[in-house]
Each structure stands twice: as structure tokens, then as C-alpha cells.
Residue, then its C-alpha position, 0 to 999 in steps of 0.5 A: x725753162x724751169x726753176x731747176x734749169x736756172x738753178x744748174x745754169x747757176x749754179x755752174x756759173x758761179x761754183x755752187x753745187x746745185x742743192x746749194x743754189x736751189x736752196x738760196x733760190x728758194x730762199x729768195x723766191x720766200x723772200x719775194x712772197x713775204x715782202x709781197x704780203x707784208x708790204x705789197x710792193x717788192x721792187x727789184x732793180x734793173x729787172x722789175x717791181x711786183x706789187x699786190x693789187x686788188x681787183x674789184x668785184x665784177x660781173x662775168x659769163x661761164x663761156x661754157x653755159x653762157x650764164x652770168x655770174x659773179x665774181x667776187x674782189x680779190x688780190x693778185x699780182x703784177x708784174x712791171x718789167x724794167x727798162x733792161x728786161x724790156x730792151x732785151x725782149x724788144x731786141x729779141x722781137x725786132x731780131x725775130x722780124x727781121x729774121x722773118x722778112x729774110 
């Protein structure tokens, strides 16, 4: 699913055209991004907490030529999921079981 699959599921859920609802998406997905770099921690209830993490310097291998290099620290994002996003993917894997044990 794409951006724009949700903004037109949105937007004929709720009566916006979809210019509309594709501009507050994108409203809010700037919105994550800034409180991201300016507090490095976005939590957002019953759906998940992103937070700016710093992942140290460390020592890898090109897989392709075998030889070590290094790599340097750097930020990244995470991403925790809530407790609701996570029951409904745990349903969704015990449905897939059981489908597959048929």
C-alpha cells in the first residue's frame, strides 16, 4: 500500500477530496519529522513511539570483496509499535497459521 492508496481510502472514508487529504497527510508526516529532529522522540497513542537513536561506530565487511571497513556512528530511527498495532499483526499471524495447518 502507498501513501496515495491511504490518502483515497481516507479520503472517501471521511468526505475530503483527496488533494485535501494528501496535503494534511503530508502536513503530518512533516510534523513527525520535526518533532523527531527537534526532540528526538514522537509518541503516538495506541499506534507507536519513533525515537532518534545513535548507533555507535563500528567495524563491518563489503560481503562483495570481503574486505573490512569502517563505519562510522550515526542516527537512525526506530520504530516500537503499540499494544494495538501489535495484537492485530498477532491475530493476523495466528489467522495465517491456522489457515496453513487446514
Amino acid at each position: 500500500m502507498t501513501k496515495k492508496d491511504i490518502a483515497n481510502e481516507i479520503s472517501v472514508s471521511v468526505g475530503l477530496t483527496q488533494l485535501k487529504t494528501k496535503e494534511i497527510m503530508q502536513k503530518t508526516f512533516d510534523a513527525i519529522v520535526k518533532a523527531l529532529v527537534e526532540d528526538g522522540r514522537i509518541e503516538l497513542r495506541d499506534f507507536g513511539v519513533f525515537e532518534v537513536k545513535k548507533r555507535l561506530a563500528r567495524k563491518a565487511r563489503n560481503p562483495r570483496t570481503g574486505e573490512k571497513v569502517f563505519v562510522p556512528e550515526r542516527f537512525v530511527v526506530t520504530f516500537k509499535p503499540g499494544k494495538e498495532m501489535q495484537e492485530k499483526v498477532r491475530q493476523m499471524e495466528e489467522a495465517v497459521e491456522q489457515a496453513g495447518a487446514k
